[in-house]
C-alpha positions as CSV (number, residue, x, y, z in Angstrom):
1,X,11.9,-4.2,-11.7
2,X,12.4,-5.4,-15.5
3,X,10.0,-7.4,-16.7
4,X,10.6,-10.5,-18.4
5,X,10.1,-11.2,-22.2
6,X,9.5,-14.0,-24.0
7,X,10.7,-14.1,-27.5
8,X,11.7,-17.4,-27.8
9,X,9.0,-20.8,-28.3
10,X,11.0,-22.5,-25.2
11,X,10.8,-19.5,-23.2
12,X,7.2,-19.4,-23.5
13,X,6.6,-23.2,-23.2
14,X,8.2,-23.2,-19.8
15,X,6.0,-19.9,-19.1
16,X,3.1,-22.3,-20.1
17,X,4.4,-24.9,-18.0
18,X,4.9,-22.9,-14.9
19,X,1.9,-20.8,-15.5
20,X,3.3,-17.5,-15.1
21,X,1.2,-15.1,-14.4
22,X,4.0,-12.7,-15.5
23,X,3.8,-13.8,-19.6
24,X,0.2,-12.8,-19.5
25,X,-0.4,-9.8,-22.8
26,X,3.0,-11.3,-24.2
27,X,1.6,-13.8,-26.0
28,X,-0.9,-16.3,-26.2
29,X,-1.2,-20.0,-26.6
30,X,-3.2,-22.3,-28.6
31,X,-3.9,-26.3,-28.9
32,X,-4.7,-27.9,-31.6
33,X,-6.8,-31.0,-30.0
34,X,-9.0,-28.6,-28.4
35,X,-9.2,-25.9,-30.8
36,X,-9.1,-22.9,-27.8
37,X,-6.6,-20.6,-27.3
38,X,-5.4,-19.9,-23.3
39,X,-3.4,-17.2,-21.1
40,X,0.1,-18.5,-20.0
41,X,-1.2,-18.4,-16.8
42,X,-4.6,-20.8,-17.4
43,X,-4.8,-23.5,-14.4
44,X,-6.3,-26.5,-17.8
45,X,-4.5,-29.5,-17.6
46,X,-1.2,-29.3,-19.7
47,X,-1.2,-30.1,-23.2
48,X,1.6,-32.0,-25.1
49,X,3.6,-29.9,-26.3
50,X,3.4,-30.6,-30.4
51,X,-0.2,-29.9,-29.9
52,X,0.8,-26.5,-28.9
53,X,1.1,-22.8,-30.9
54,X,2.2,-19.2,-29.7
55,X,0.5,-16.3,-30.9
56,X,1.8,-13.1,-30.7
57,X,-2.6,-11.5,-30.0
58,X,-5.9,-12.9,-29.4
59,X,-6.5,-11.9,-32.6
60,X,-3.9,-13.8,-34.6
61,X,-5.2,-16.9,-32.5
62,X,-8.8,-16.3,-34.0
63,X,-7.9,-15.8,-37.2
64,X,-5.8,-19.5,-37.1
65,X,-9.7,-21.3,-36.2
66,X,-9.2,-20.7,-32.0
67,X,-11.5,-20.3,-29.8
68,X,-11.4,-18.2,-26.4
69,X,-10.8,-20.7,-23.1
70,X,-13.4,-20.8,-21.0
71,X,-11.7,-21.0,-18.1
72,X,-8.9,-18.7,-18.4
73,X,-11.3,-16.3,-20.7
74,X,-8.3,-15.0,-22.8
75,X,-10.6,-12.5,-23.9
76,X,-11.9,-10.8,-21.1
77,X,-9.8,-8.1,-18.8
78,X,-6.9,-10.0,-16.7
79,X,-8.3,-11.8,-13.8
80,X,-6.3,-9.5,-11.4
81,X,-8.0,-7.2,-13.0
82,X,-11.3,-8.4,-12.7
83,X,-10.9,-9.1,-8.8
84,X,-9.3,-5.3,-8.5
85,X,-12.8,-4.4,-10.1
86,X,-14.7,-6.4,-7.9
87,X,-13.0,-5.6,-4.7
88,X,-12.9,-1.8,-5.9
89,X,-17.0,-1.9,-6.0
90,X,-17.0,-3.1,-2.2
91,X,-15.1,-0.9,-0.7
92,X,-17.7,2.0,-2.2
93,X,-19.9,-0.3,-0.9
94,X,-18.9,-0.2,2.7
95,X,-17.8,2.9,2.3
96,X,-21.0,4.1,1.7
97,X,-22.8,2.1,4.0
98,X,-24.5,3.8,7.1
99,X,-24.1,0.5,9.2
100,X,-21.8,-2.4,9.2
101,X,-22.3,-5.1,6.4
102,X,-21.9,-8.5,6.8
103,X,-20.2,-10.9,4.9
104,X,-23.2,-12.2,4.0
105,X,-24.6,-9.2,2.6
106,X,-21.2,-8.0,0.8
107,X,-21.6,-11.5,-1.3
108,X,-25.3,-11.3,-2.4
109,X,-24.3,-7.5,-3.6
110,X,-21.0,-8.8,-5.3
111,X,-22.7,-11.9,-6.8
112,X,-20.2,-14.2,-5.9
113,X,-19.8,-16.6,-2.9
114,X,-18.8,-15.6,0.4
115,X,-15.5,-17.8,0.5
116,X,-14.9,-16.2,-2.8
117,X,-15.2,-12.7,-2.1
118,X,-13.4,-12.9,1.7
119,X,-10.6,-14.9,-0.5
120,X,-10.4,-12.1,-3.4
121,X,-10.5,-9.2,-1.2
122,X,-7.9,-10.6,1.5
123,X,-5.5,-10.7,-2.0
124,X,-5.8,-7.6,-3.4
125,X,-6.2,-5.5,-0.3
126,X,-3.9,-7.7,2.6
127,X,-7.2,-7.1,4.8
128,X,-10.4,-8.5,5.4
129,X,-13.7,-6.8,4.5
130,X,-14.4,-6.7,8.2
131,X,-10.9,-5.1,8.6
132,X,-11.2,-2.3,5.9
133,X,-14.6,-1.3,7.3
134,X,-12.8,-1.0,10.5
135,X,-10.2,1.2,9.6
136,X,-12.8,3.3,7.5
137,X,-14.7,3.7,10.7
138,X,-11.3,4.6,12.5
139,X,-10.9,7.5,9.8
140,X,-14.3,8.7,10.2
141,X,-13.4,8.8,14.2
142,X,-11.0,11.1,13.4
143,X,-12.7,13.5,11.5
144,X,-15.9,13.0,13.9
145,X,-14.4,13.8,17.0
146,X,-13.1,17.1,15.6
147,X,-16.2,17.7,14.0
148,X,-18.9,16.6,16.7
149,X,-19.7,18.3,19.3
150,X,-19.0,15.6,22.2
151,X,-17.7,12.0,21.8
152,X,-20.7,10.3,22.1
153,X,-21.6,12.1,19.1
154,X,-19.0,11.1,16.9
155,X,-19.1,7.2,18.3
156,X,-22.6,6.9,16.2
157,X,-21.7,9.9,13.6
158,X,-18.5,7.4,12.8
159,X,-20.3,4.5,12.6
160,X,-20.3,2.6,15.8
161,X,-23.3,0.7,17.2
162,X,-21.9,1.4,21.0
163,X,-19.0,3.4,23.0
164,X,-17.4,-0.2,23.8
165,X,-17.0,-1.0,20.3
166,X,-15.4,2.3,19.8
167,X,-13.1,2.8,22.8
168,X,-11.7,-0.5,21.8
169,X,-11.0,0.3,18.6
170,X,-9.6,4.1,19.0
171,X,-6.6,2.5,21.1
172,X,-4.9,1.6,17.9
173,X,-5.9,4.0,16.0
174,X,-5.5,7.2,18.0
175,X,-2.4,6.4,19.9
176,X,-4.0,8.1,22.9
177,X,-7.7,8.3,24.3
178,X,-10.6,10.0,21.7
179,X,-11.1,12.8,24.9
180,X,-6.8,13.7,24.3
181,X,-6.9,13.4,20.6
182,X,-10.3,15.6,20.6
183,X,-8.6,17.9,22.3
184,X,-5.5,17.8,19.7
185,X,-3.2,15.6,21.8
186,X,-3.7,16.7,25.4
187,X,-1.8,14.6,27.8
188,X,0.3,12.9,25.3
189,X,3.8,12.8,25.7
190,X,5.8,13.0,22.8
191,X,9.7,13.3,22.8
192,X,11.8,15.1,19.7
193,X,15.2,16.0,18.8
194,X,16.2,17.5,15.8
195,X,19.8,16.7,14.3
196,X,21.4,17.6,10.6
197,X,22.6,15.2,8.6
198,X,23.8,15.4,4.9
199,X,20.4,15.9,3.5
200,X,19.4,19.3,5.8
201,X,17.8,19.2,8.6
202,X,16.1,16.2,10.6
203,X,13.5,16.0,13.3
204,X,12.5,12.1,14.6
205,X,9.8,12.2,17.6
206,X,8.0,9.3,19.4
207,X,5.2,8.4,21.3
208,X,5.7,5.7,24.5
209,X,4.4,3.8,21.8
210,X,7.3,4.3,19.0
211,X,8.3,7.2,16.2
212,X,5.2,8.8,15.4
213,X,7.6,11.7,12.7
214,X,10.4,11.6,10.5
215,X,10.6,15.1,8.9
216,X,13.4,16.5,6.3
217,X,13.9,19.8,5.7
218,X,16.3,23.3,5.4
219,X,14.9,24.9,8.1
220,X,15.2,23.2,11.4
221,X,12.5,25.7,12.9
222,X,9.4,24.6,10.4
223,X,10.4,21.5,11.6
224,X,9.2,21.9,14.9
225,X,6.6,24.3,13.6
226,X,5.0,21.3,11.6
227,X,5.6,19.0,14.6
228,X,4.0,21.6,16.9
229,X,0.7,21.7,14.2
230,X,0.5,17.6,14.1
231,X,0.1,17.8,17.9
232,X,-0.9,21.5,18.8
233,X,-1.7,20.0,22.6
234,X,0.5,17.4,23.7
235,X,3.5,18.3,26.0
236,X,6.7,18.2,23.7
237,X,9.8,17.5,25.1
238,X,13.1,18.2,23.2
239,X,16.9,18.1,23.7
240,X,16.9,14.9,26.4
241,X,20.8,13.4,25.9
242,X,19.4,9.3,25.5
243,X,16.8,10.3,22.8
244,X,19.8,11.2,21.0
245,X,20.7,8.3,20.3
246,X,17.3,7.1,18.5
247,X,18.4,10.3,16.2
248,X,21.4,8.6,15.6
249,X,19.9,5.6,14.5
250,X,17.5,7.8,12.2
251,X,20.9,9.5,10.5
252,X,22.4,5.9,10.4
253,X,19.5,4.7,7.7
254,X,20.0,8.1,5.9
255,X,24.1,7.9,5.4
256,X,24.6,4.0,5.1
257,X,20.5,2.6,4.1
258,X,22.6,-0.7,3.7
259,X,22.2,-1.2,7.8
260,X,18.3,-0.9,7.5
261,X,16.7,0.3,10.1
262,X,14.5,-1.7,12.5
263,X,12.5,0.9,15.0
264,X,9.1,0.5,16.3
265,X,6.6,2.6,14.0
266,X,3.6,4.8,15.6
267,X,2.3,5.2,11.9
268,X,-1.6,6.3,11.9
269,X,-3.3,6.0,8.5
270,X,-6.0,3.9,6.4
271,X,-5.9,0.3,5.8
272,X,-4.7,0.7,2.7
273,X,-1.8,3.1,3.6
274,X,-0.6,0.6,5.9
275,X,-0.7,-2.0,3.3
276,X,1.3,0.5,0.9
277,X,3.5,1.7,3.6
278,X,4.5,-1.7,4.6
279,X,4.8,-3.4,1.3
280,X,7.7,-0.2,0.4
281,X,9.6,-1.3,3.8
282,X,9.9,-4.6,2.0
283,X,12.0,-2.6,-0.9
284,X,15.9,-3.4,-0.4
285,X,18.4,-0.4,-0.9
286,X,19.6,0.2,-4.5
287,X,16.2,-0.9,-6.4
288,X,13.4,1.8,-7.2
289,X,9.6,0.6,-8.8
290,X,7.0,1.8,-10.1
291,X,3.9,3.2,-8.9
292,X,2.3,0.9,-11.2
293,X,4.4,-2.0,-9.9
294,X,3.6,-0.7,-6.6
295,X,0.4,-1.1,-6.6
296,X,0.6,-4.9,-8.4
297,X,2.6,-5.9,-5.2
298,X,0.3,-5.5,-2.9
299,X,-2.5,-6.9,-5.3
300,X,-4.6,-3.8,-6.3
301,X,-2.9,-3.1,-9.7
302,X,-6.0,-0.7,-10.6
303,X,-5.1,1.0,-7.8
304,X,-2.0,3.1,-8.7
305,X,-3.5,6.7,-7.8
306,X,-4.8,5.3,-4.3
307,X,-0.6,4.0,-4.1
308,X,1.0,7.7,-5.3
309,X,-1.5,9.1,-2.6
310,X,-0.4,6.6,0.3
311,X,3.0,7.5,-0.5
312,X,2.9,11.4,-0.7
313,X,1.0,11.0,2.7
314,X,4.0,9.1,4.2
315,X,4.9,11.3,7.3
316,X,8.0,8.5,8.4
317,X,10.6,9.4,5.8
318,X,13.6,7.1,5.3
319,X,12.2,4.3,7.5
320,X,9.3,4.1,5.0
321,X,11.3,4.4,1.9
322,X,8.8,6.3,-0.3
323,X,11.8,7.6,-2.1
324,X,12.1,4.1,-3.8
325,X,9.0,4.7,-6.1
326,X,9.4,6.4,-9.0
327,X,7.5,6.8,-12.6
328,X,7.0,4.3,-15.1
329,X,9.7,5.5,-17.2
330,X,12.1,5.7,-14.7
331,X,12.0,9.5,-13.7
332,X,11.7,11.0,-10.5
333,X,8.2,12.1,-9.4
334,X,7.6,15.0,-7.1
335,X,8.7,13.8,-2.9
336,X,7.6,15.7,0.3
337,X,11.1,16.1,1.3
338,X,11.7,17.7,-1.7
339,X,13.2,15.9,-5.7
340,X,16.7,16.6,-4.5
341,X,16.8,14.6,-1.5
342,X,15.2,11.7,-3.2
343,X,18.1,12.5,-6.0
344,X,20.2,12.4,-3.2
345,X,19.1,9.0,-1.5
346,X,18.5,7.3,-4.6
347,X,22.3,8.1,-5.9
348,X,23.7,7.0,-2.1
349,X,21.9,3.4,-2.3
350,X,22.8,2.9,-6.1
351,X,26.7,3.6,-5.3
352,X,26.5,1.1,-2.4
């Protein structure tokens, strides 16, 4: 995605105008009736336009007699920036919390208002505060019931005031009861075929509840090997003739992406994967971004790491297009299925 300059004194007047966010570090404007200089982006009432100068820094605007905009504060970090910041210190916050804090309690830490901060963090993250200390407790099930020595234990080692509170929550998030997924996916069914298409080898398996893996590789035995070490316990079944032809629809996205692909996803991971993973389904075939835009799209730009982790941890390849992202500067960055197939996929959807 190029971003757009503004090097003429109409372009940025109808940046002013529309307040776009995206002309904010370009340049800055000034009025002379008010003597303060503003971001593109500033919500003040317009100003008439011969009252108005462009300034190429904050500096240059200073040195003309300006003033910083108080409401806009030109001279302070971005505000998306700013709310990143903010909503970045909560989630430590509940992360680190023993118990569940209310909204209540997340404000008075934040120093803001309670509207304010549910408003903020629903933008930047896509969830609720309630939500993402959910899903942190549905991680920390996870690990628990590995690591406890019953299930009772890990219901109060993961954070939950009672058992009904958790069973209700490790539906969604376990795909299967804690007592199966405990005992590393006994009782589950899962069905798998694997298939070879033009990048190597390809194993899609589901749950009753949709594809739960879409692995690439060379060697069609890891394959299963890797499948086998996701879900050491459940009852694999391979080779049925109708599951073929959810394989077929699999190899469809990978020779002709143009078709898309619309299958039901048994994807377990944080809140914030899930944000990442769906905003990346949103990328059409044929355009690449950043990890740095990546992150801006689904409003935590200081979040770009959190984003390259959420994609290397993307176990659904092809239907979650993680081989859309690439560096800043346009190279390709390191992919689980390995840089060639990304090579590969990225070179298919440009020629179509």
């Amino acid at each position: 995605m190029n971003q757009v300059t503004y090097t003429t004194d109409d372009a940025r007047w109808g940046a002013v105008q529309q307040r776009d966010g995206n002309a904010d570090g370009q340049f800055w404007y000034a009025v002379r009736t008010t003597g303060v200089y503003c971001r593109p982006s500033c919500g003040a009432r317009p100003a008439l336009r011969a009252n108005v100068t462009f300034h190429a820094s904050m500096a240059e605007a200073e040195s003309a007699g300006f003033r910083p905009c108080r409401r806009c504060k030109p001279d302070q970090p971005p505000l998306a920036e700013r709310h990143a910041a903010l909503v970045e210190r909560l989630c430590r916050l509940i992360d680190a919390a023993d118990s569940e804090l209310d909204l209540t309690s997340l404000a008075a830490a934040a120093g803001v208002s309670q509207f304010h901060l549910h408003r903020v963090f629903k933008a930047q993250t896509g969830i609720t505060p309630k939500a993402y200390a959910a899903a942190g407790r549905q991680r920390r099930m996870q690990e628990k019931l590995v690591q406890q020595p019953s299930v009772t234990d890990a219901i109060y080692a993961a954070g939950f005031n009672s058992s009904g509170r958790f069973y209700a929550a490790s539906q969604g998030a376990l795909g299967m009861t804690p007592t199966a997924f405990r005992a590393g996916g006994q009782g589950a069914t899962i069905r798998f075929a694997i298939a070879q298409c033009s990048l190597g080898a390809i194993l899609v398996a589901s749950t009753d509840v949709g594809i739960c893996a879409i692995l690439l590789g060379d060697d069609p035995e890891l394959l299963a090997r890797d499948l086998q070490d996701r879900f050491p316990k459940a009852e694999l079944i391979g080779a049925e003739a109708d599951y073929e032809q959810t394989v077929a629809r699999v190899i469809g996205m990978v020779e002709a992406p143009e078709l898309g692909l619309d299958l039901p996803l048994d994807v377990r991971g944080t809140a914030f994967q899930q944000r990442v993973w769906q905003a990346l389904r949103t990328i059409p075939a044929g355009r690449t971004v950043s990890y740095t835009e990546l992150a801006r799209l689904i409003g935590a730009p200081a979040s770009v790491r959190a984003v390259a982790g959420a994609c290397a941890a993307n176990a659904v390849a092809i239907a979650i297009p993680c081989h859309r992202v690439v560096r800043t500067d346009g190279s390709l960055s390191g992919y689980r299925w390995g840089v060639e197939r990304k090579q590969a996929l990225l070179e298919r959807e440009g020629a179509r």
